[in-house]
N, C-alpha and C positions, 0 to 999 in steps of 0.2 A: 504494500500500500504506500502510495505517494506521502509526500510531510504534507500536513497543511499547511495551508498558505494565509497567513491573517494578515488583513490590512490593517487593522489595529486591535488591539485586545488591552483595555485601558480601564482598570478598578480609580474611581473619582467618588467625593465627598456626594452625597445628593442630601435637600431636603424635600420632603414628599407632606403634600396636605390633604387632606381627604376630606369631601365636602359630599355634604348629599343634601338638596333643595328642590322644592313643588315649584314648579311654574304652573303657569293656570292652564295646561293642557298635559304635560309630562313632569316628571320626576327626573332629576339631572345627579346624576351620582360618578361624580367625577376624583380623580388622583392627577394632582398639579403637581410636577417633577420641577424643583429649580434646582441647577446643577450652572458651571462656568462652559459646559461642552456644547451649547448651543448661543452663546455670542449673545447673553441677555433674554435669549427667549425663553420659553417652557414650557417643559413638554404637558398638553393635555391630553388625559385620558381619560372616556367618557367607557364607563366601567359597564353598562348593560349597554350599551349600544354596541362595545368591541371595536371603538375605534380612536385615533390618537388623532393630534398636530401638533408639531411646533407652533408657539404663537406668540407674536410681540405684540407692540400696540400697534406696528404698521400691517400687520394680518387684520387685525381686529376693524379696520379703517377700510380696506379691502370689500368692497359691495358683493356681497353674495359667499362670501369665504368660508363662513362657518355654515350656512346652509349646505354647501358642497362638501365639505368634509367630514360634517356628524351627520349631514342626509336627514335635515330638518326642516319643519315652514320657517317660511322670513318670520312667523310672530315669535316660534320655540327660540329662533336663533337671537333675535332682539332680545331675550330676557336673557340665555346666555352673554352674550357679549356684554349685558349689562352687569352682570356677574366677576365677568373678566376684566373687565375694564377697570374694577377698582382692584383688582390683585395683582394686574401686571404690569 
């Protein structure tokens, strides 16, 4: 068997939040990673839905961004970004 080949394999400090809040259609149960490996952003992860983003405040400003990446209505994703908006 070949060696593997790692492009990087790098153990870093994280701190991790865990948040769970009602919107007035869904329930948002999210893990916000902030770590120095993404240049100020962080990572979210939106824990029943199964799905992640990097995100700064220039995502969050981005028309349509979080509808496309948590695969939400404009109203679910207006209560997240308003969520996000004071955390990051």
């Amino acid at each position: 068997m070949a060696e593997r080949f790692f492009l990087y394999d790098d153990l870093e400090e994280t701190k991790t939040r865990f948040v769970s809040f009602m919107g007035e259609n869904q329930r948002f149960d999210l893990a916000i990673v902030r770590s120095d490996r993404y240049y100020g952003k962080q990572l979210v992860l939106d824990i029943q839905g199964s799905r992640f983003a990097i995100i700064g405040e220039d995502d969050l400003k981005e028309e349509g961004y979080l509808e496309h990446v948590f695969q939400l209505s404009e109203e679910d994703a207006e209560e997240l970004k308003s969520f996000l908006t004071e955390i990051v």
